[in-house]
C-alpha positions as CSV (number, residue, x, y, z in Angstrom):
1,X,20.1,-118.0,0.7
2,X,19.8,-117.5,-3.1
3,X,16.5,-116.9,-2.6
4,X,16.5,-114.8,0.3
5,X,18.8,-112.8,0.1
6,X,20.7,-112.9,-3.4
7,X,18.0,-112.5,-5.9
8,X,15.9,-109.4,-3.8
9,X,19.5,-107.6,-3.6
10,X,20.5,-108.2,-7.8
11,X,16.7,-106.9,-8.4
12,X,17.3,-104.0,-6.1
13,X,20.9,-103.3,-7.9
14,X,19.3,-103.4,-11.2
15,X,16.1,-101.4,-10.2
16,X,18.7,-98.3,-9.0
17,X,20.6,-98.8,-12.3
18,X,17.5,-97.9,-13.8
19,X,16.6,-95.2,-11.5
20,X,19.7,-93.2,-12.1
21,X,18.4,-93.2,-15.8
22,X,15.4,-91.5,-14.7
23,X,13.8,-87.7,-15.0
24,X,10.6,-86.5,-13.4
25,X,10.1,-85.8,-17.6
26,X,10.6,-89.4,-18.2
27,X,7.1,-89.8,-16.1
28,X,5.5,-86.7,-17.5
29,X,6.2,-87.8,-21.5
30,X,3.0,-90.4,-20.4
31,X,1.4,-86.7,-21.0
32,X,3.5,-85.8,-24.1
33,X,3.5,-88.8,-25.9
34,X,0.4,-90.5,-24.7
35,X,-0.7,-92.9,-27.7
36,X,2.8,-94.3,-28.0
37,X,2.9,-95.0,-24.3
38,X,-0.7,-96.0,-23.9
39,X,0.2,-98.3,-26.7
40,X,3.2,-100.4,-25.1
41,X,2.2,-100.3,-21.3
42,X,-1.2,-101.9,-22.8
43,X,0.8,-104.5,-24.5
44,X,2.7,-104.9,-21.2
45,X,0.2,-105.0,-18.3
46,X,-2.5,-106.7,-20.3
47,X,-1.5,-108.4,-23.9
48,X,1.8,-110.1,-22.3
49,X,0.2,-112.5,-19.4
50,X,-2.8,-112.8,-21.4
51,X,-0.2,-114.1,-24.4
52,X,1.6,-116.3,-22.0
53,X,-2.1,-117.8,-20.6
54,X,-2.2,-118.8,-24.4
55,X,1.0,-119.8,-24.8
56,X,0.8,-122.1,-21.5
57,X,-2.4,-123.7,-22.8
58,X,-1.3,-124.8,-26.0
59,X,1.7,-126.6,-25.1
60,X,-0.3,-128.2,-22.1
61,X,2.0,-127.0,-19.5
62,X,2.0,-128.6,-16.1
63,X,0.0,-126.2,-13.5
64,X,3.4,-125.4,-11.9
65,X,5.1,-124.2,-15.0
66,X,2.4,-122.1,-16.4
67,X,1.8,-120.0,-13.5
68,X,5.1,-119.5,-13.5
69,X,4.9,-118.7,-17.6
70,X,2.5,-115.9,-16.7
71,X,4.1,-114.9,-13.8
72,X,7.1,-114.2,-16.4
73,X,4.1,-112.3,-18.7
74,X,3.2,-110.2,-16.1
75,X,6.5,-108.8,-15.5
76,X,7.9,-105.2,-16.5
77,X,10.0,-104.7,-19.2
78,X,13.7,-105.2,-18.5
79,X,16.9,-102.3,-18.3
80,X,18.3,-104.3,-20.9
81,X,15.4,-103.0,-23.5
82,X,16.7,-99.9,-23.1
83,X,20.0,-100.6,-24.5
84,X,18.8,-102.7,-27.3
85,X,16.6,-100.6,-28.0
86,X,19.1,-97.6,-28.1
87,X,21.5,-100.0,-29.6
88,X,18.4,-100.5,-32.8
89,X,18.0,-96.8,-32.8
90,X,14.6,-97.2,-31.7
91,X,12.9,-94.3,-29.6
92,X,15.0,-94.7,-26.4
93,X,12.9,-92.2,-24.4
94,X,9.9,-93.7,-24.9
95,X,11.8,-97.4,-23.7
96,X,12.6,-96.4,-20.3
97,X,9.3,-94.5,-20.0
98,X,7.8,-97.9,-20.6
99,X,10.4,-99.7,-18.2
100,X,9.8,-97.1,-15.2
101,X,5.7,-97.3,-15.3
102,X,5.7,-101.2,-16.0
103,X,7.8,-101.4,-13.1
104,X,5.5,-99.2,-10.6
105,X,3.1,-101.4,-12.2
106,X,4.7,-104.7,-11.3
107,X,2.9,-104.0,-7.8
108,X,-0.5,-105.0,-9.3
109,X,0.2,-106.7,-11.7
110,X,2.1,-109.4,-11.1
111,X,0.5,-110.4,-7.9
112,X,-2.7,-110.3,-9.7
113,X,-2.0,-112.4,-12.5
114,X,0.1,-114.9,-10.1
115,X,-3.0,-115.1,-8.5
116,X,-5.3,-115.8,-11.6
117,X,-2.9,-117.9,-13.3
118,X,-3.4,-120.0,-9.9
119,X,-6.7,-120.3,-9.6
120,X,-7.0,-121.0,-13.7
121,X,-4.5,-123.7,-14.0
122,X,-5.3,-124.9,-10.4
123,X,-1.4,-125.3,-9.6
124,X,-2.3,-127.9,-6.3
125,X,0.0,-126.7,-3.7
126,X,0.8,-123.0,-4.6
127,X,-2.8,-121.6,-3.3
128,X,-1.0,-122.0,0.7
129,X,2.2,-120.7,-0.2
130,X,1.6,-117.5,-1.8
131,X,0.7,-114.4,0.3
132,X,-0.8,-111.8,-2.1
133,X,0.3,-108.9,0.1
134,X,3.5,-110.6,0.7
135,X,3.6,-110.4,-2.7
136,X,3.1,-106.8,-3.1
137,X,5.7,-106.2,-0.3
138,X,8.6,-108.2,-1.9
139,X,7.7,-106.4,-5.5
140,X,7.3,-102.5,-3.7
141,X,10.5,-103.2,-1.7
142,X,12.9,-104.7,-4.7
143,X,11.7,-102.3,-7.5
144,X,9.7,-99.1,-6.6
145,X,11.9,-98.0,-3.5
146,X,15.3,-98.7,-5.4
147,X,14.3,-97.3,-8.3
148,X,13.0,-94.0,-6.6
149,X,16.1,-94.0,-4.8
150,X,18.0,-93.9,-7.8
151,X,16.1,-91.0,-9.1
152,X,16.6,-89.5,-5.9
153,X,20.5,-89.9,-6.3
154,X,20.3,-88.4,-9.7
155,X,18.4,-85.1,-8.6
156,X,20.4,-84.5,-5.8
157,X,23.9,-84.9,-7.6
158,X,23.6,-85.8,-11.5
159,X,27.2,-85.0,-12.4
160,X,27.9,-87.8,-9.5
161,X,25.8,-89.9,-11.6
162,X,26.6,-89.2,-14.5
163,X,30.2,-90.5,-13.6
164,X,28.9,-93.8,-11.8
165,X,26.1,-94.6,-13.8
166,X,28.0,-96.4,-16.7
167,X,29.7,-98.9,-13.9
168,X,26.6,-99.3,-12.2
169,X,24.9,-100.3,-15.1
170,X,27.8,-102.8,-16.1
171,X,27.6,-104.5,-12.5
172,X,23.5,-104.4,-13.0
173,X,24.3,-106.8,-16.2
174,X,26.6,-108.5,-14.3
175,X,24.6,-109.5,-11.7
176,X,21.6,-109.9,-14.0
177,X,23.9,-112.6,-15.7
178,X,25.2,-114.3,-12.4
179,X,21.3,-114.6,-11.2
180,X,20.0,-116.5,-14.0
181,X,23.5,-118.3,-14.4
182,X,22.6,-119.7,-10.2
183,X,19.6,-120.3,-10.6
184,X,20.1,-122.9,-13.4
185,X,23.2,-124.3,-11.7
186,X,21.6,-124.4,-8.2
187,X,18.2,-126.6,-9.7
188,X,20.2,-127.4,-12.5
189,X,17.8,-131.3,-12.4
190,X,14.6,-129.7,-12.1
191,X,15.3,-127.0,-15.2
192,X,16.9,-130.0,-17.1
193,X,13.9,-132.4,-16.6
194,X,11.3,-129.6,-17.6
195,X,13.4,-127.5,-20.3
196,X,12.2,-130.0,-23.0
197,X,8.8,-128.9,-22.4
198,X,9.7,-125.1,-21.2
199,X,11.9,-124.2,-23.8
200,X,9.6,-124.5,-27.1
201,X,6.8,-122.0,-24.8
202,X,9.5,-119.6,-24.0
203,X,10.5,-119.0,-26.9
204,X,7.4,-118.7,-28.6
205,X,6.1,-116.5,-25.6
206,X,8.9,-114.5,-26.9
207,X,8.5,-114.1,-30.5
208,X,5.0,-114.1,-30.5
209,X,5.2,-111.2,-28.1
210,X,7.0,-109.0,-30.1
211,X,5.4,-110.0,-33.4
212,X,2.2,-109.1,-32.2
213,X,3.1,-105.8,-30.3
214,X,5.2,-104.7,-33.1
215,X,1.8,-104.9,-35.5
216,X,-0.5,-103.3,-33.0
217,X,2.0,-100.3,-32.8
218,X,2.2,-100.2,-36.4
219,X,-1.6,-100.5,-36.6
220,X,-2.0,-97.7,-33.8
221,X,-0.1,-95.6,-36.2
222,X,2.8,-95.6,-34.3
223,X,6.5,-94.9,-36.2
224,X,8.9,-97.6,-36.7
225,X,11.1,-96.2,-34.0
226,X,8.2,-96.0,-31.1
227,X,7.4,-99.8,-32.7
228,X,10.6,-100.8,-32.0
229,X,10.7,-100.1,-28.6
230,X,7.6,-101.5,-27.7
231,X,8.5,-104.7,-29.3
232,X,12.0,-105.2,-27.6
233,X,10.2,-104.1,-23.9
234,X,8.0,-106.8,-24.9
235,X,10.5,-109.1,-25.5
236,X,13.0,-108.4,-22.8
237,X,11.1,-109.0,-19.7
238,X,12.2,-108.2,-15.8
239,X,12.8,-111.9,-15.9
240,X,15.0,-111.4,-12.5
241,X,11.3,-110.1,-10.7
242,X,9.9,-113.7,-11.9
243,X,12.9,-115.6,-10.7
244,X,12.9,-113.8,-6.8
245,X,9.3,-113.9,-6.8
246,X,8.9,-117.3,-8.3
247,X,12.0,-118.1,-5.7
248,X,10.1,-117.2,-3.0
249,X,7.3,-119.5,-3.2
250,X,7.8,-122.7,-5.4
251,X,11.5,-123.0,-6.9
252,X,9.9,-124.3,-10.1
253,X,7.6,-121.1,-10.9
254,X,11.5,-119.9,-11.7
255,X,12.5,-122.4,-14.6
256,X,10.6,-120.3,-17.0
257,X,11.9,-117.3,-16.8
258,X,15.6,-119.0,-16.3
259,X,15.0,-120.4,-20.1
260,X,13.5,-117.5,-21.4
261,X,16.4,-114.9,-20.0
262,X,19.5,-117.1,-21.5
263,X,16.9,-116.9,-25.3
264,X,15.5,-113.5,-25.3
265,X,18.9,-111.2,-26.0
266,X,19.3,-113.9,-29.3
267,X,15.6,-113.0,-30.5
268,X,15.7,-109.7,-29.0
269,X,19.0,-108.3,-30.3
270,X,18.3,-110.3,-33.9
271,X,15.4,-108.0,-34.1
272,X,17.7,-104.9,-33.0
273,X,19.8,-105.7,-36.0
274,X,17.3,-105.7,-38.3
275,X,15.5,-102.8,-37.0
276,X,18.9,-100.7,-36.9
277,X,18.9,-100.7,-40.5
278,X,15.2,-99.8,-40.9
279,X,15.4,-96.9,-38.3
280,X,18.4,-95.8,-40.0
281,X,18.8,-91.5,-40.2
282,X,17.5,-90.6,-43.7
283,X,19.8,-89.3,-46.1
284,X,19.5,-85.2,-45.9
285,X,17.8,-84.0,-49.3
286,X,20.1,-82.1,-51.5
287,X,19.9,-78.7,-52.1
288,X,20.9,-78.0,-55.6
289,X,23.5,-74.5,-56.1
290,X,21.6,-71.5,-56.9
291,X,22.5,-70.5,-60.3
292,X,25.5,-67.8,-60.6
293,X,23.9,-64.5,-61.6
């Protein structure tokens, strides 16, 4: 039931939260502001599963728990970056940019990395139960259609939306918070037997993941603001997608993303704090009294 039915419909909830957030100019700043979102989809398609390959190898992870480590990597960036992100007065703009491609992108992504994450730790077991294009379905039906609805809804009546959107996005977190919160409760022995050994990669999944997208932003020459954003999308992942997909074929591909969800908003909004006072508004320069005549 949880898995079924409950996760795919909070995903879908959340994924039209974000969609009434969304422009057609939201799409065409790829075009605008290309190095800045060339910059953090990079780090999210290909530097975040890579990291949490890394990550599962050096604390030796069972097969199980590092796919579903990567299968966490893999996924977009979360609606709740854009908030922190706002909230650090990073570039907002360029934040949900980043969440609405990563999730369009979610369709190759994270079915291609579930799958090379399989074959590379050679997870016995998981190899009959997942159905690539299965896969692809679950991912295009619980993110891309909601959130294209949701665009739709705003296009068609954005004072409507504009009303609604700050209670949608209230029951999106709350729903985001009840998902996590079940899963733990509902395999509550399997994510206590295995948090001693999933907790220490989460959280340096986490941290290492912004730390290291944060620099290449900066080295890319991007401003603190743009490397702000890309370092809180990095470090508040969809972690609902891993859970329902994770859900959907081996219960325990979902502990890692259950830890990492109820850590990342401590790291994550830590980082806000200090970045609030960095991206602070300059002072505006004085202009000195022009001398009587």
């Amino acid at each position: 039931m949880l898995a079924t039915i409950v996760l795919p419909v909070a995903l879908a909830v959340i994924m039209l939260s974000l969609g009434l957030s969304l422009t057609p100019a939201d799409f065409r700043r790829v075009l605008v502001q290309p190095r800045g979102v060339a910059v953090g989809i990079v780090n999210l398609a290909l530097i975040s599963p890579l990291l949490a390959f890394a990550v599962a190898e050096a604390f030796s992870l069972i097969p199980v728990l590092a796919v579903g480590l990567v299968l966490l990597g893999a996924s977009p960036g979360g609606t709740m970056a854009n908030l922190l992100t706002h909230l650090a007065r990073g570039d907002t703009a360029l934040s949900i940019t980043m969440t609405a491609i990563s999730s369009l992108a979610a369709v190759v992504t994270v079915p291609l990395f579930l799958e090379l994450s399989t074959d590379h730790f050679g997870a016995a077991g998981l190899d009959g139960d997942i159905d690539m294009l299965g896969v692809v379905a679950r991912v295009l039906l619980i993110t891309v259609v909601p959130l294209a609805l949701g665009m739709f809804l705003r296009a068609n009546d954005p004072q409507r939306v504009d009303e609604v959107q700050g209670a949608v996005r209230k029951v999106a977190l709350g729903i985001f918070l009840a998902v996590v919160v079940g899963v733990i409760v509902a395999e509550n022995d399997l994510v206590l037997d295995n948090i001693g050994a999933v907790a220490p990669a989460v959280i340096t999944l986490n941290i290492a993941a912004m730390a290291i997208s944060f620099t290449i932003a900066r080295l890319a020459r991007l401003d603190d603001r743009q490397a702000t954003a890309i370092a809180i999308e990095l470090g508040v992942h969809n972690s609902t997608l891993a859970i329902a997909v994770g859900a959907t074929i081996a219960t325990a591909l979902t502990i890692p993303a259950a830890v990492y969800a109820s850590f990342m908003f401590i790291s994550a909004g830590l980082f806000a704090r200090v970045m609030y006072k960095r991206n602070g508004p300059r002072p505006e320069p004085v202009v000195a009294d022009p001398a009587p005549a």
